[in-house]
Backbone bond lengths (Angstrom), bond angles and torsions (degrees), N, CA, C in turn:
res aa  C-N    CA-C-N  psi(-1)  N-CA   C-N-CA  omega(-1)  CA-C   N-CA-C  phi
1 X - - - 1.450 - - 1.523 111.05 -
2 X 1.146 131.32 -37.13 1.516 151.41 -175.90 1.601 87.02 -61.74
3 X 1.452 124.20 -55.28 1.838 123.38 -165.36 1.648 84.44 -72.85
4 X 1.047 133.55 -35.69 1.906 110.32 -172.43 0.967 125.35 -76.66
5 X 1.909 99.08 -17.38 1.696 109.99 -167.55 1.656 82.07 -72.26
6 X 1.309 112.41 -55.08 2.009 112.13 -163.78 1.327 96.23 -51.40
7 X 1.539 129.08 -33.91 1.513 107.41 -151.69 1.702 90.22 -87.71
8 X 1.187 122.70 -23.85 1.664 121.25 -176.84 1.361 102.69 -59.33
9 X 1.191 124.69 -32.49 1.835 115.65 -163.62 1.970 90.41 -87.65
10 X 0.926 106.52 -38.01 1.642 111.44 -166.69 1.641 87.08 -70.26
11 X 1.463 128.48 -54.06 2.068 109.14 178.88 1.617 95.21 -69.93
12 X 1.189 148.64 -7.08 1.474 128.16 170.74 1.405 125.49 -66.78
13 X 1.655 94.84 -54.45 1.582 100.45 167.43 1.250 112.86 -73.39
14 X 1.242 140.99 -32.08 1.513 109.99 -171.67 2.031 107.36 -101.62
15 X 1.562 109.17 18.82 1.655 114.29 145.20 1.922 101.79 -70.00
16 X 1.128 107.70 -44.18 1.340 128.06 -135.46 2.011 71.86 -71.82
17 X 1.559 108.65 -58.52 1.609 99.51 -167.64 1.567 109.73 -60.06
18 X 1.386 113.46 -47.33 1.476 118.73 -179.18 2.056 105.62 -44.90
19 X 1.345 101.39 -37.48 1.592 104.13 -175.24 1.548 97.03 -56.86
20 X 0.837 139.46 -46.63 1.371 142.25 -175.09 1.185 133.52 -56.49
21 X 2.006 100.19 -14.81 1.594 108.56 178.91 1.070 97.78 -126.78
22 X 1.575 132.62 22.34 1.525 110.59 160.69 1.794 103.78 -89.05
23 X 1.474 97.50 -173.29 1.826 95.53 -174.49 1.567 90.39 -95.10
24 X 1.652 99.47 169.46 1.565 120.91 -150.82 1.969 92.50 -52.73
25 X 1.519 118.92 -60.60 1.373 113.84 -178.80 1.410 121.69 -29.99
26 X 1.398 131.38 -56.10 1.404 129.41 174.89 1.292 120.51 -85.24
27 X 1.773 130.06 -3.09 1.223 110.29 161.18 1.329 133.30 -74.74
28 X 1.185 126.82 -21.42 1.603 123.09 173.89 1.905 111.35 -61.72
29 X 1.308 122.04 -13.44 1.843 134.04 -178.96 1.733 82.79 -103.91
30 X 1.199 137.63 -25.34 1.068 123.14 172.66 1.223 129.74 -79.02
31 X 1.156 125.14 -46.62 1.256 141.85 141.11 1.334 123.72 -35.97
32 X 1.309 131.44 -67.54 1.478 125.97 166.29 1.642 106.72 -49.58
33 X 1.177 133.86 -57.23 1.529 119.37 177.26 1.693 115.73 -43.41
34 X 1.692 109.16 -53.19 1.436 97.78 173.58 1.906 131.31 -46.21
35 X 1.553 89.47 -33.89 1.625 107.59 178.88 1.691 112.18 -75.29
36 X 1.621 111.02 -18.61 1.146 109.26 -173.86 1.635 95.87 -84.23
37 X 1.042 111.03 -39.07 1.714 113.04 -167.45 1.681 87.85 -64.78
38 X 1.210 123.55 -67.42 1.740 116.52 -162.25 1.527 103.43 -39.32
39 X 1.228 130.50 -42.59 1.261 111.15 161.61 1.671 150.02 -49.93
40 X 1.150 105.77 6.82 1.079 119.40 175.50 1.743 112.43 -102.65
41 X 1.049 126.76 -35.46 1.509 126.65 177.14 1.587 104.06 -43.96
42 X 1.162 141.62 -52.69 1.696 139.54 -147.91 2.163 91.64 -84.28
43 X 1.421 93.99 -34.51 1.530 97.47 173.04 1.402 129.13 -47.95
44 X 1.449 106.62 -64.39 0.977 131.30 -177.94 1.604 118.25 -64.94
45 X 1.298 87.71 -44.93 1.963 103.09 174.60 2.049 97.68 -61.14
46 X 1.095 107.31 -17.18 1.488 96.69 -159.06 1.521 106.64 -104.92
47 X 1.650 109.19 -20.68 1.187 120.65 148.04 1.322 138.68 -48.13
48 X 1.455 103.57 -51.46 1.898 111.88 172.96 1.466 102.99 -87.03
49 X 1.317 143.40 16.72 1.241 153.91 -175.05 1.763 81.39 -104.50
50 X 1.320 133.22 -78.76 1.493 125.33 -177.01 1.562 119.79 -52.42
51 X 1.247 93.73 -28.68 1.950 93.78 -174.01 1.105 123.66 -59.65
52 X 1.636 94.23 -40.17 2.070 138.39 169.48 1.420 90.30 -39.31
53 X 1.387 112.15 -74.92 1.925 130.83 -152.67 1.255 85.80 -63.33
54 X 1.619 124.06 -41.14 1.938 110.88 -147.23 1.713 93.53 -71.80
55 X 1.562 105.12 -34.55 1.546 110.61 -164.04 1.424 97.50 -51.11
């Protein structure tokens, strides 16, 4: 869970760069998707943080 939390921030930022090369209409859905994905890293990290403890 700790490798998905890293790989979630690594697809956030590079939504986050791709947001930057669509035209002005689809970057604001582009942008919120990148912001939706960054939310997932503290999750996931907090997930294999219990799996850790359950082990």
């Amino acid at each position: 869970m700790h490798a998905a939390s890293l790989g979630s921030v690594g697809l956030c930022i590079g939504l986050w760069i791709r947001a930057k090369t669509v035209d002005q209409d689809e970057r604001g859905n582009a942008e919120r998707r990148a912001l939706f994905v960054g939310l997932w890293p503290p999750t996931f990290w907090l997930i294999g943080d219990s799996l850790k403890d359950y082990e």
